[in-house]
matplotlib code that plots the C-alpha trace (Angstrom):
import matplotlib.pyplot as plt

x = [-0.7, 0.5, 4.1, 4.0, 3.9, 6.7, 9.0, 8.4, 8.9, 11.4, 13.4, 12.7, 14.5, 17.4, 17.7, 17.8, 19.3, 22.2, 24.3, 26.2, 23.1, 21.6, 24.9, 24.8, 21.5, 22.1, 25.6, 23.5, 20.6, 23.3, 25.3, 22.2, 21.1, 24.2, 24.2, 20.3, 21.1, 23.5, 22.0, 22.3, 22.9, 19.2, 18.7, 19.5, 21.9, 23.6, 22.6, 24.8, 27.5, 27.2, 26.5, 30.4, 31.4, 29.3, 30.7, 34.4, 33.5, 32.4, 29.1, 26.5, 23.1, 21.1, 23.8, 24.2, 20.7, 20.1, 23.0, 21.3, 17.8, 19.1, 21.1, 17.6, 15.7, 18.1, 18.3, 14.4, 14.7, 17.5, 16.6, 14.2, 17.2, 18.5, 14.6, 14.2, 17.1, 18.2, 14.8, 16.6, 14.8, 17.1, 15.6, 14.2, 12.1, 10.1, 7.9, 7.5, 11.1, 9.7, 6.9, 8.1, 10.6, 8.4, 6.2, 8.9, 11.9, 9.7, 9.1, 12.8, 13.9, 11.5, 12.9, 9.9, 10.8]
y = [2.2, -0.2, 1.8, 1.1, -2.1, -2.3, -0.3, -3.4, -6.1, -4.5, -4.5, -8.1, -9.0, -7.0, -8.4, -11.9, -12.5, -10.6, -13.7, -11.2, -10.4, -13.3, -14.7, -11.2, -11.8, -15.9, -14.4, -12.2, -14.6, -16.9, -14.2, -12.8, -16.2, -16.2, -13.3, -13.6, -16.7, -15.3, -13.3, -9.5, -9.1, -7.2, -6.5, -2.9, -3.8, -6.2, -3.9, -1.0, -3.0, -4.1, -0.7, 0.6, -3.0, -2.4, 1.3, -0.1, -2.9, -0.5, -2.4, -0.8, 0.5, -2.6, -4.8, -3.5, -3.2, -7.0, -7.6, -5.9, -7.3, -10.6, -9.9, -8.3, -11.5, -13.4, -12.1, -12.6, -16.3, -16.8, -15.2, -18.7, -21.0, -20.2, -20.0, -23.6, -25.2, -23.7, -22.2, -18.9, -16.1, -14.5, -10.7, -10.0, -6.3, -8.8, -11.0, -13.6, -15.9, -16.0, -17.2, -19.9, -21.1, -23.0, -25.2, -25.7, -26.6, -29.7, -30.8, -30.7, -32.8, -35.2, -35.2, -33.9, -30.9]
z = [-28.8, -31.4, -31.4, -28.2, -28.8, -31.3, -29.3, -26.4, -28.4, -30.0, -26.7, -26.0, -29.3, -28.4, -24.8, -25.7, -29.4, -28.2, -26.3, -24.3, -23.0, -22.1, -20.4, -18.0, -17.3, -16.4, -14.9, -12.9, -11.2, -10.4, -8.6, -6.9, -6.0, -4.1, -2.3, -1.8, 0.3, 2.7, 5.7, 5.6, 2.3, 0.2, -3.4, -3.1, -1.3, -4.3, -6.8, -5.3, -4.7, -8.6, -9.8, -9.9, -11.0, -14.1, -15.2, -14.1, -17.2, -19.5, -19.8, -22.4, -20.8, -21.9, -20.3, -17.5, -16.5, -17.5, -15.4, -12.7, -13.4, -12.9, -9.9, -8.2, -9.3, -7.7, -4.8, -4.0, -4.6, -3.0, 0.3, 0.4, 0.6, 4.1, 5.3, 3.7, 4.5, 8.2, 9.4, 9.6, 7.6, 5.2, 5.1, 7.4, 6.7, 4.0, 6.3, 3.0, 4.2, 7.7, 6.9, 4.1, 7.6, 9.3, 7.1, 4.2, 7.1, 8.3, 4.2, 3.8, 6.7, 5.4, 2.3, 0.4, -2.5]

ax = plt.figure().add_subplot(projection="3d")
ax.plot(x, y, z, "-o")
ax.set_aspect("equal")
plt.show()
């Protein structure tokens, strides 16, 4: 149990004291928030697309899959900013942007955060 432990926190540390790291991973949500707001587009979706981008770079594993993690996290938020902002639902398979549409539009035209 306790190597357990060690072998997670041990990961943390290399994820964020490497500053390559943490700019892929900052590189990442910004890119996924991105693509996350435009309609169509799915975290899959992004991640495939990103997936030959990362072996044409020559990315190490940890990298690349920060890269990635930050693209996916992205992506959920950002589905919210087309829902907020033009009452459209982003994706539409996950009922959760339909649903923040309707109450949030109203709070925005108001001028409310």
């Amino acid at each position: 149990m306790s190597e357990t432990i060690l072998h997670i926190f041990s990961g943390f540390q290399l994820a964020v004291t490497d500053p390559i790291n943490l700019l892929l991973m900052v590189a990442g949500t910004f890119l996924g928030l991105i693509v996350g707001a435009l309609p169509g587009f799915s975290s899959p979706m992004a991640i495939v697309i990103l997936l030959p981008i990362t072996y044409h770079l020559k990315l190490p594993a940890i990298s690349a899959l920060l890269l990635m993690m930050g693209v996916y996290c992205g992506t959920k938020c950002g589905g919210s900013y087309p829902a907020v902002l033009l009452r459209t639902p982003g994706r539409l398979p996950v009922p959760v942007p339909h649903l923040t549409a309707t109450p949030w539009h109203s709070a925005a035209n108001r001028g409310k955060p």
